[in-house]
N, C-alpha and C positions, 0 to 999 in steps of 0.2 A: 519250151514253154516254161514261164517263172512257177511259182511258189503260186503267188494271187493269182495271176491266170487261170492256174490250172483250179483253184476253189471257185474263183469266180463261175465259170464254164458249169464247173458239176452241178455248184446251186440250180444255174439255169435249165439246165439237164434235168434236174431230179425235179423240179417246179414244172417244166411241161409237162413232165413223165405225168407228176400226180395233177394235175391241169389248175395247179395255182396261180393265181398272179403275183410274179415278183415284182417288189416294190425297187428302187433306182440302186444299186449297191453299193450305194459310199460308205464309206469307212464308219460314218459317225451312224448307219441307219439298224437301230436296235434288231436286234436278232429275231425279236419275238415280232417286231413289225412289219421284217421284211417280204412275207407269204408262206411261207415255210412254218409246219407246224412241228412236234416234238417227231414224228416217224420219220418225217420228210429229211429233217437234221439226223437223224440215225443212219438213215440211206445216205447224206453226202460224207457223214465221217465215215460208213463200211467201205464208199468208193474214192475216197481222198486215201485212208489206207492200204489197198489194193494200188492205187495209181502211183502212191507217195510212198510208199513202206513205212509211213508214219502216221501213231494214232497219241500225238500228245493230251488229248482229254482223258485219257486214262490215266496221269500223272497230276491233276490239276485238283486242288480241292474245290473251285469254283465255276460254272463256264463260262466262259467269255458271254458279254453284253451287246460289243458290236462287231460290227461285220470285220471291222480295223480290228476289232480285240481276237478274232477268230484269227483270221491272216498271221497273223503278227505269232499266235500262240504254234502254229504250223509252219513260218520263217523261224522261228528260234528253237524247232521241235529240230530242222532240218539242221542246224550248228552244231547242235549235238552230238 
């Protein structure tokens, strides 16, 4: 399973779990829009780190805006 994949998947996961509606996951679709509130995003980075061995928001003085910015921050977290 890729990098996005496996973010992709968890979003969905952590969005049933807390019975949100996720919004369509494209790259360009803002973080804040997507269903997913501030707790709901804590639970996919503790399970992205767990699944991935990587937590690059702990390195970042910003966080990503969108879904592509999230991906992309977790593709170059894994080059490292």
């Amino acid at each position: 399973m890729t990098i996005r994949s496996t973010i992709l998947l968890t979003i969905q996961k952590i969005g049933a779990a807390y019975g949100r509606d996720i919004a369509s996951l494209d790259d360009d679709v803002v973080l804040v829009d997507s269903g997913l509130d501030s707790l709901c995003f804590a639970v996919v980075v503790a399970h992205l780190e767990d699944e991935l061995g990587l937590d690059p928001l702990s390195s970042v003085a910003r966080f990503p805006v969108t879904i592509g910015d999230f991906i992309k921050l977790y593709e170059n977290g894994a080059k490292q």
